[in-house]
N, C-alpha and C positions, 0 to 999 in steps of 0.2 A: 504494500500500500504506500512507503514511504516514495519509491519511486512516482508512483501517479500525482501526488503533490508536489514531489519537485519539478516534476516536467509540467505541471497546470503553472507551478509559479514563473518556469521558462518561458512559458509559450505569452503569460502575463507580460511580462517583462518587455517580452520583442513589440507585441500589441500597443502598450502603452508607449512605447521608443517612437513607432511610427506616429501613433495618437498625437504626441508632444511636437513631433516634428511639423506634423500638417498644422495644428494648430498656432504652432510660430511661424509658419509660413518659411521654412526650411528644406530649399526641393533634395535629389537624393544624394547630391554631390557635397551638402552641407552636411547632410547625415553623417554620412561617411565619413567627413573629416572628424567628426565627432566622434563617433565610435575609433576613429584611428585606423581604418580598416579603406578598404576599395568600394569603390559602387555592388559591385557584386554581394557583399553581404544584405545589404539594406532589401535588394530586390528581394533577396530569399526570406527575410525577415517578413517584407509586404506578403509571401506566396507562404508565409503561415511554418518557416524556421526558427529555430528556438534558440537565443542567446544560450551560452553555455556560461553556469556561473564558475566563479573566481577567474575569470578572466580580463584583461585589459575590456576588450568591450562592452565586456556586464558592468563593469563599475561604471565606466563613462554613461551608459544608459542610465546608470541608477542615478547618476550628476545631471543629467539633464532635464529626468522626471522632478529631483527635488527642485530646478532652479524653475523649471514651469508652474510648480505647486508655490514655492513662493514670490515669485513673480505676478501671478492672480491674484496671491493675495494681497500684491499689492500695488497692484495695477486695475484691477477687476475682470475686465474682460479680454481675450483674446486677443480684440481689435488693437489695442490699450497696451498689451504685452507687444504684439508685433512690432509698432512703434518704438518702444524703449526700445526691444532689440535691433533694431537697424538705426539709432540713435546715437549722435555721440553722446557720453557720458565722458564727466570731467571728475568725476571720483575712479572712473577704470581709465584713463587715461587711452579710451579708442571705443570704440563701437563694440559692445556685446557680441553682436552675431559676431564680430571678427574677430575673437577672443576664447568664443567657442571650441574653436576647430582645434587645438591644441588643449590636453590636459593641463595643464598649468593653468591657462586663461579661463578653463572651464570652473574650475579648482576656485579661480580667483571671483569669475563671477558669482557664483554660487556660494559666496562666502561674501561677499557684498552685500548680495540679497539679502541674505541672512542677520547680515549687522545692520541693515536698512529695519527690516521688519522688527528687531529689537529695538529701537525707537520707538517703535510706533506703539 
């Protein structure tokens, strides 16, 4: 049984990756740079492929899910989210979406976020 829930929380994983991705308006080459990986993976990911965890592109997924969750929350809606991210920002010293593509930047935005909404 323990296998059947790891593989539902996989297959979650890859779902919510892409979810997060349309929602920021991230076509598949932005994906990709995010996961660290080739176009190729994301396509298989959309065709119902399962992130494998402890892996470099399980955790950057899991970076992107958190930085969309607190992003809405503090931005509200999608529309509102998309904007910040193709925004310059003068506390990241560049544009969100171009800060993504790199773990470090992803790292940095999502830790931004983060000390943003602890203000609030």
């Amino acid at each position: 049984m323990k296998s059947v829930t790891s593989s539902a929380k996989n297959g979650v994983l890859g779902k919510a990756f892409i979810r997060v991705g349309e929602g920021l308006g991230l076509d598949d080459d932005e994906l990709s740079a995010v996961l660290g990986e080739h176009v190729s993976p994301v396509m298989l990911l959309r065709h119902g492929q399962e992130l494998q965890p402890n892996t470099e592109a399980w955790s950057r997924a899991l970076l992107l899910v958190e930085l969309y969750q607190s992003l809405l929350a503090l931005v509200g809606t999608e529309q509102n989210a998309k904007i910040w991210l193709s925004s310059r920002n003068r506390g990241l010293s560049s544009r969100p979406r171009d800060l993504i593509t790199c773990r470090t930047g992803l790292e940095q935005v999502v830790q931004y976020l983060a000390a943003t909404r602890s203000l609030i």
